[in-house]
N, C-alpha and C positions, 0 to 999 in steps of 0.2 A: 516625926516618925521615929520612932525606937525602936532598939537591934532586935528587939525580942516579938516584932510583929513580922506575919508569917508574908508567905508571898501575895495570896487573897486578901488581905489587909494593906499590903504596897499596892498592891494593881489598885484596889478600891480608892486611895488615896491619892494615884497618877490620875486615875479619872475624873474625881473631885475636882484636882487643882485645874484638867483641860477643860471642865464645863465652869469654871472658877474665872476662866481666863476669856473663854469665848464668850460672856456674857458680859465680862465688862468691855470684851471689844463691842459686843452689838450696843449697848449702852452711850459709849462713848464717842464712836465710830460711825456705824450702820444707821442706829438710827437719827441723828440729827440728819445724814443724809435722806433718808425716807422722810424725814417732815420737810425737807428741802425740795423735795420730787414732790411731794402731795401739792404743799405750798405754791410750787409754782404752776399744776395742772388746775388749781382751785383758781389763780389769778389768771389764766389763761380763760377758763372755762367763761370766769364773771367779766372779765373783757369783752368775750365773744355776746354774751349775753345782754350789757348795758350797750353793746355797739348798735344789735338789734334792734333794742325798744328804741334809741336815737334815729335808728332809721325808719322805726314804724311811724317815728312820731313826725319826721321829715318828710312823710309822705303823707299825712295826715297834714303839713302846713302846704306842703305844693298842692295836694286836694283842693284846700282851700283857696290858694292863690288862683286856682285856675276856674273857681267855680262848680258847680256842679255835673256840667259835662265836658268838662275835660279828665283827658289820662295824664298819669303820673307815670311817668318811665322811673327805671331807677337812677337815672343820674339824676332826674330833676329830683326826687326824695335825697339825694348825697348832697346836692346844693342845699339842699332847703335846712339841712343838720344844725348848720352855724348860728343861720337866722330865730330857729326854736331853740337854741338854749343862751340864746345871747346874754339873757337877764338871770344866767344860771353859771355863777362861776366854777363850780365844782364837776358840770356837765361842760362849759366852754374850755376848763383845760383839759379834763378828760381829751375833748376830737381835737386836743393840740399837739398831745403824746399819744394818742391812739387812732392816729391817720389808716393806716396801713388792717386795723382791726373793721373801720369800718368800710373800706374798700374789700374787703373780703365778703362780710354778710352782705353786701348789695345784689353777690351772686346767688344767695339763698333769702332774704326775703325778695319777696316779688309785689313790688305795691300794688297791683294788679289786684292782688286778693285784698287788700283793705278796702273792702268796700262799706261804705258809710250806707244803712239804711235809716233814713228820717225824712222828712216832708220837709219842701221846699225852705220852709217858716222856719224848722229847728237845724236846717243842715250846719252855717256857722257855730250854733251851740253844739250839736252835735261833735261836730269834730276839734274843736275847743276843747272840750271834755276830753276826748280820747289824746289830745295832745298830751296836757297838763297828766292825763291817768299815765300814760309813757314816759314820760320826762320824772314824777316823781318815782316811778319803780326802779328805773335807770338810779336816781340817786341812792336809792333805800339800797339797792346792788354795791354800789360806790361804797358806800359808808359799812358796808359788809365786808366790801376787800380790804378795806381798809384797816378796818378790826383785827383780819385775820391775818394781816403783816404785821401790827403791830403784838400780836398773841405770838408769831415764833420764836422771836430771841427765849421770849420765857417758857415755851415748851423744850426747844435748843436746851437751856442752862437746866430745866430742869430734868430733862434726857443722860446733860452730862454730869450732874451732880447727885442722881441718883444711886445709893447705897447699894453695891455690886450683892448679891444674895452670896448667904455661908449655906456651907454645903458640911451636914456632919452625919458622918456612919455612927446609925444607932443601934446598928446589931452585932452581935457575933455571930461571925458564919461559922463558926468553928462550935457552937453552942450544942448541936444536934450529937456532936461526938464525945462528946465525955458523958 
């Protein structure tokens, strides 16, 4: 700033430096915390989501255990979670740190409504299929959150090493009076 700029030229230059400053605080600040809050509504969401198709698919194997005319409660579908991904280690540790995720959706799916429609001959294949189709979606979910935890440090670092914007007065307001 120089002696010889008028006041409308200081003020325009105080303003510069507060929108100069507030944006390197959202930058460096604010937003690593917004990818922090997205990040963990997005793992929450895909939790709530891979817990479901584990329980769809749990109630698709007690179906099964029980035959064709038997019901599936949902605790027998919460038993049955362990057994359908047994030979699935990325779904067996999943329901080992996310106990509490799938006690939650047992009160929102209802195996009741999975009902398997096929003739006597194809019900095993039947719901075989619908197992295996839930248990891979579950994974494809997995390896999605997974992706997207390891993408934030580098959205983080690159939030905060982001080039703060210049801000420069290109007029003269003074221009209209001479």
């Amino acid at each position: 700033m120089s002696e010889t700029d008028c006041d409308c030229v200081q003020r325009l230059r105080e303003i510069a430096k507060d929108r100069i400053a507030e944006t390197r605080n959202l930058l460096e600040h604010e937003l690593p915390k917004r990818l922090d809050v997205f990040t963990g509504a997005m793992r929450e969401g895909a939790i709530q989501l891979i817990a479901r198709r584990l329980l769809r698919a749990g109630a698709h194997r007690a179906k099964l255990d029980k035959g064709m005319g038997g019901q599936v409660s949902p605790d027998d579908a919460l038993r049955a979670v362990p057994r359908v991904v047994s030979e699935r280690p990325l779904l067996s540790q999943f329901i080992a740190t996310n106990a509490d995720a799938l006690r939650e959706q047992v009160r929102m799916v209802d195996p009741q409504t999975l009902h398997v429609k096929a003739r006597r001959e194809k019900f095993k294949e039947s719901l075989g299929g619908r197992i295996d189709a839930e248990l891979d979606a579950a994974e494809r979910l997995l390896k999605q959150l997974d992706q997207l935890e390891k993408r934030l440090p580098t959205w983080k670092s690159y939030a905060r090493s982001a080039e703060t914007p210049r801000m420069e007065i290109v007029t003269d307001i003074h221009e209209s009076e001479t």
